[in-house]
C-alpha positions, 0 to 999 in steps of 0.5 A, a space after each residue: 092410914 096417912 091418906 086417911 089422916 090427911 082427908 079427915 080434919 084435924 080438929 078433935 072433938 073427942 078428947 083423950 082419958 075417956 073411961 073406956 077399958 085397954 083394947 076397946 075399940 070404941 075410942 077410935 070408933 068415937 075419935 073417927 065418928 067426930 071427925 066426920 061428922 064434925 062440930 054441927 052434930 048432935 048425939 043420943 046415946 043408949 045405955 052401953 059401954 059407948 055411953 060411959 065417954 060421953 057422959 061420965 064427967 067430964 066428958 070425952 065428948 065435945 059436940 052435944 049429946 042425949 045419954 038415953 035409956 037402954 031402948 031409946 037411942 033411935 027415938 032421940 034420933 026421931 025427936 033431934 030431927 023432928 025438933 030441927 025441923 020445928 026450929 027451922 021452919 020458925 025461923 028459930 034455927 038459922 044456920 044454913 050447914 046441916 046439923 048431923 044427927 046420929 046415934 050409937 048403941 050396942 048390939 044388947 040395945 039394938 037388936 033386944 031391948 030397943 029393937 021395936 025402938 029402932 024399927 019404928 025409927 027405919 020404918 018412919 024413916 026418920 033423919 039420921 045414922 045409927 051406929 050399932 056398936 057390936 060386941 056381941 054380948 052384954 059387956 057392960 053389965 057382966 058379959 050376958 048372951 045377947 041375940 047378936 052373941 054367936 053360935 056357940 060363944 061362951 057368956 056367963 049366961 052360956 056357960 056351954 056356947 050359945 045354941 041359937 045363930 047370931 041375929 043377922 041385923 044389918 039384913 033386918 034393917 035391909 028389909 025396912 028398905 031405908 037409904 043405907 045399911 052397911 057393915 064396918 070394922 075398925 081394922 078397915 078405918 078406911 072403909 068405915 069413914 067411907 061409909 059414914 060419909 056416904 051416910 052423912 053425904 045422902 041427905 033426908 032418910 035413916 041410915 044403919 051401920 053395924 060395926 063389928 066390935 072385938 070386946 077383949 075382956 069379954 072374949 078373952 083375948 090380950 087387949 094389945 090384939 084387938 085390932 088383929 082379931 078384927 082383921 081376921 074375922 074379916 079375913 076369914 069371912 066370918 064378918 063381911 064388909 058390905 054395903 046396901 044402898 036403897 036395895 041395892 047390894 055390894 061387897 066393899 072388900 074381898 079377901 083374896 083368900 079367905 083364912 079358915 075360920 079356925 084361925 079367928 076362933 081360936 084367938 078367944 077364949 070364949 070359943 075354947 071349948 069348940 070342937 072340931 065339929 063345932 068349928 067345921 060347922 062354922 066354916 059352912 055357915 060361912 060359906 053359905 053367907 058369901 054365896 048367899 051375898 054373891 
């Protein structure tokens, strides 16, 4: 983390009292975003407990941003860089440093309400980064089952344990063949500033990072284990950081021996009414993703 804190800038462009709730890992998602990125970037912002930062007053936010509806995220990222490039060729726009244009959104946006959204924007393969912030659930509306929520989550609309898999959307963006899909963690700070350098660092082309987003009031954990329950979704497998560049796979960090998955399911209670069975069955699901990615 020093090494970290020395490479990043030390300018903030995220200020502290944002509205976000004790545990949630948005905050730091939003503080290394920012140093990033840095001052010439400009934000669209779905609907979301992301949003709630940047746009209620007065924001936590310092560099420009859009609050857009729950679907429209990636069109703000469509209409910024077509606008960019309007005002560039004109003359209007005489800055010669990139302007960074990024979205985030979470995982009820991404993968549901604005997934036509978002595959329009990797299909045209339109400039900037979108961040899926994925707490696997609707929390900013009451903890509703999202696609991304996993087998067998309780929700408040699954009271018995989701029955269906978790969306696998990092591997639907793979299949628009844009520049760069990876997963993050915000227990592994290092390798998500790594990766949305690599983003930022590419150039033209849409770029995806789905970030895996323990929600302490929806899974039912205390607020000061946010960070340890992201690890072990990494440390058990259950959560693989990995990266995609133009098709080309590779895992960014191998536990090197992997904790059962029992571990990270009996942290949260919205996972207190699994079975034995229901937990031997996760573990083989597990299994089979690693030797699927390998």
């Amino acid at each position: 983390m020093r090494a970290l804190a020395e490479r990043l800038p030390r300018e903030e462009f995220f200020r502290s009292g944002h509205p976000l709730c004790p545990g949630c890992p948005g905050g730091t998602l939003w503080r290394l975003t920012g140093k990033v990125l840095g001052k010439n970037s400009i934000c669209t912002v779905s609907a979301s407990c992301l949003a709630l930062p940047s746009h209620v007053y007065p924001s936590a936010l310092t560099t420009p941003s859009l609050y857009l509806s729950m679907s429209t995220a990636p069109a703000g990222i469509t209409g910024v860089s077509a606008a960019l490039k309007v005002l560039k060729r004109k003359g209007r726009l005489k800055t010669y440093e990139p302007i960074h244009i990024y979205a985030i959104s979470g995982d009820g946006s991404a993968a549901d309400i604005g997934m036509a959204c978002l595959s329009g924007a990797a299909e045209r393969n339109d400039d900037g980064i979108f961040i899926c912030f994925d707490n696997e659930a609707y929390m900013n509306t009451g903890i509703q089952r999202s696609s991304c929520t996993p087998l067998g989550s309780w929700t408040t609309s699954t009271l018995k344990g989701k029955t269906e898999k978790k969306k696998d959307l990092p591997e639907i963006m793979v299949a628009h063949h844009i520049p760069y899909v990876a997963t993050a963690s915000m227990a592994f700070p290092e390798d998500y500033v790594k990766k949305l350098e690599k983003g930022r660092d590419m150039g033209c082309g849409f770029k995806y990072i789905h970030v895996h987003s323990p929600c302490p009031t929806g899974w039912r954990f205390p607020e000061r284990k946010t960070i340890e329950v992201s690890r072990l979704a990494v440390e058990c497998g259950l959560w693989i950081l990995y990266e995609v560049i133009y098709d080309q796979y590779q895992i960014t960090y191998r536990p090197k021996v992997r904790r059962p998955v029992e571990d990270y399911l009996k942290t949260q209670g919205r996972f207190a009414h699994l079975t034995r069975e229901d937990m031997e069955k996760i573990q083989r699901q597990v299994e089979e993703r690693w030797q699927a990615l390998e």
